[in-house]
C-alpha positions in Angstrom: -21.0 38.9 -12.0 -17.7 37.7 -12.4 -16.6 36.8 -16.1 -15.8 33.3 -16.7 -12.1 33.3 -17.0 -12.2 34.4 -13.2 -14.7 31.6 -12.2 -12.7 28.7 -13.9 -9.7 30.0 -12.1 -11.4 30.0 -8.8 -12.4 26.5 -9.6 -8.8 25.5 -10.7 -7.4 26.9 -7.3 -10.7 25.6 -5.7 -9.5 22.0 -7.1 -5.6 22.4 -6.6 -6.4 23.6 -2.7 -8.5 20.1 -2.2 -6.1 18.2 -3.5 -3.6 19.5 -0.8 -5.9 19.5 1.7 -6.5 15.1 0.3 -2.6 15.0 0.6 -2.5 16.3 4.0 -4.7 13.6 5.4 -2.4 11.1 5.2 0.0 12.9 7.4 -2.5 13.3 9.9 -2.5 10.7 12.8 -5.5 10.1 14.8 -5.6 6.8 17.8 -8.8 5.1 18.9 -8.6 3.6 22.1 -11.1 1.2 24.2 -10.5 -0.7 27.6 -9.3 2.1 29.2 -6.0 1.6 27.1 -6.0 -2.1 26.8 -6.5 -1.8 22.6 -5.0 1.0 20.9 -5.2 1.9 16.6 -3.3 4.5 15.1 -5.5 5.4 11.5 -4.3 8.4 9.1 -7.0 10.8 9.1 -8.0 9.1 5.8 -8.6 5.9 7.9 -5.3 4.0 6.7 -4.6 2.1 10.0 -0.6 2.6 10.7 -0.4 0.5 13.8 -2.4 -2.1 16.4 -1.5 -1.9 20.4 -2.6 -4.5 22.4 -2.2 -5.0 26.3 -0.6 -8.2 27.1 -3.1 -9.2 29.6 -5.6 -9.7 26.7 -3.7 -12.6 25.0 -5.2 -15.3 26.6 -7.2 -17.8 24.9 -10.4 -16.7 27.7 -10.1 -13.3 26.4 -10.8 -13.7 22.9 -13.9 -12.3 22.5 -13.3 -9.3 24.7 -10.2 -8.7 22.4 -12.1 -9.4 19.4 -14.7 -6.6 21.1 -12.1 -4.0 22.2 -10.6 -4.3 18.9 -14.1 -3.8 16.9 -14.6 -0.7 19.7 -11.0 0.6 19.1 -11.2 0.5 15.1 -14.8 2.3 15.1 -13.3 5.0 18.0 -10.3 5.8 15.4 -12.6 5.8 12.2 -15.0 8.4 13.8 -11.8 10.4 15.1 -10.3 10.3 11.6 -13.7 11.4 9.9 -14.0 14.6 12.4 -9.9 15.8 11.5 -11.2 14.8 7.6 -14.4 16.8 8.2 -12.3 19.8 9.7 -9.7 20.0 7.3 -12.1 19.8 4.4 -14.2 22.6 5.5 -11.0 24.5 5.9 -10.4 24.7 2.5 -13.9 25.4 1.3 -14.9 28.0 4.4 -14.6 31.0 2.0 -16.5 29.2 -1.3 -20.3 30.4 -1.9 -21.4 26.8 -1.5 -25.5 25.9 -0.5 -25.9 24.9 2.9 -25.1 21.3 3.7 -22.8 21.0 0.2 -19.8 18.6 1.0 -16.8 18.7 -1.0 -15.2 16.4 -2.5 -18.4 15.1 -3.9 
């Protein structure tokens, strides 16, 4: 068994390689898309949106609620894109821990 100096540094490093791994999500840009193209949104993998596209054809007053639904479709496509690069680059960092099955980090 490791002594307990070596197990609180593994947790320090442990901690200081999440918090990177937090930091890096913000640089990483995901876009959901819906309409074939018609609604684009650029999110951070931490689900920051950084920027809305929208097709010119869809600003008419007889296409609001399509927009309102290719927007609502375009927001959840980004979010579930930005949760699978979080997902990824989380596990990345704790691939080598002895954690339980199914234990998520952060908490």
């Amino acid at each position: 068994m490791k002594n307990l100096d070596e197990i609180l540094a593994m947790a320090q490093n442990v901690q200081n390689e999440l918090q990177k791994a937090q930091e890096n999500l913000d640089t990483i840009e995901v876009e959901g898309v819906s309409g074939g193209g018609l609604v684009r949104v650029k999110a951070t993998a931490k689900g920051r949106i950084s920027n809305i596209s929208i097709d010119d054809s869809l600003m008419q007053a007889s296409e609001k609620q399509m927009l309102e639904d290719l927007l609502a479709a375009a927001f959840n496509d980004a979010r579930t894109k930005a949760d699978a690069v979080s997902s990824t680059e989380m596990s990345k960092m704790t691939s080598g821990l002895p954690l339980p099955p199914g234990f998520k980090l952060p908490f």
